[in-house]
C-alpha positions, -999 to 999 in steps of 0.1 A, spaced: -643 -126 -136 -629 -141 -107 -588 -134 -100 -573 -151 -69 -546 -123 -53 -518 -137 -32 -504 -115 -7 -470 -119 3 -452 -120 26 -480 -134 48 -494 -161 22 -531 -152 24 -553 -157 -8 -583 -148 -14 -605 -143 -43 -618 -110 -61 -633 -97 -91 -616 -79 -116 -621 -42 -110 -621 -45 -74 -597 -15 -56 -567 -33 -41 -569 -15 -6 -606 -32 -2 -593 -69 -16 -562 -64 12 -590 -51 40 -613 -82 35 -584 -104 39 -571 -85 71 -540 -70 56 -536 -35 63 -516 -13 35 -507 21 47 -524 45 31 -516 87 30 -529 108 1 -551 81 -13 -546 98 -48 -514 80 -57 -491 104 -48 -470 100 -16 -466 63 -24 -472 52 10 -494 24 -2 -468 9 -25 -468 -24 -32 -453 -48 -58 -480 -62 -83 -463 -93 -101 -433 -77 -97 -438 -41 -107 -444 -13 -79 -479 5 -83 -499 23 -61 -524 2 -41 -547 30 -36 -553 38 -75 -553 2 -89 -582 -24 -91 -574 -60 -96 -567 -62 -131 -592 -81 -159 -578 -111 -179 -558 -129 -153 -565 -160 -128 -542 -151 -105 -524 -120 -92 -494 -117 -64 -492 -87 -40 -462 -78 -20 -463 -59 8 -429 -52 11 -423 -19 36 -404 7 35 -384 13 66 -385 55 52 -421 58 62 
């Protein structure tokens, strides 16, 4: 299945399948997320998925959606 992920703030969408890891949708469409533990745990690579902060490093584009939103706020503390 086929999800279209919008990345703000930059407003670049691209499409991906469900399952996909986040931190590879981001890479193919030349957005950088800062990564550290790559585990989920330091919360470097946070980022807002429809509005709720996860982890980009342990979450795949989720199934049963057409269309996602990414923010890639920062956090002037890292």
């Amino acid at each position: 299945m086929t999800v279209q992920v919008q990345f703000l703030p930059n407003d670049v969408t691209v499409d991906a399948q469900a399952g996909e890891p986040l931190l590879d949708v981001a890479k193919r469409a030349g957005l950088t997320i800062p990564t550290g533990c790559l585990m989920g745990s330091c919360h470097a690579c946070e980022v807002e998925l429809n509005g709720e902060a996860i982890c980009s490093c342990i979450t795949a584009v989720p199934a049963g959606m057409e269309k996602i939103t990414v923010d890639l706020y920062s956090d002037p503390t890292w």
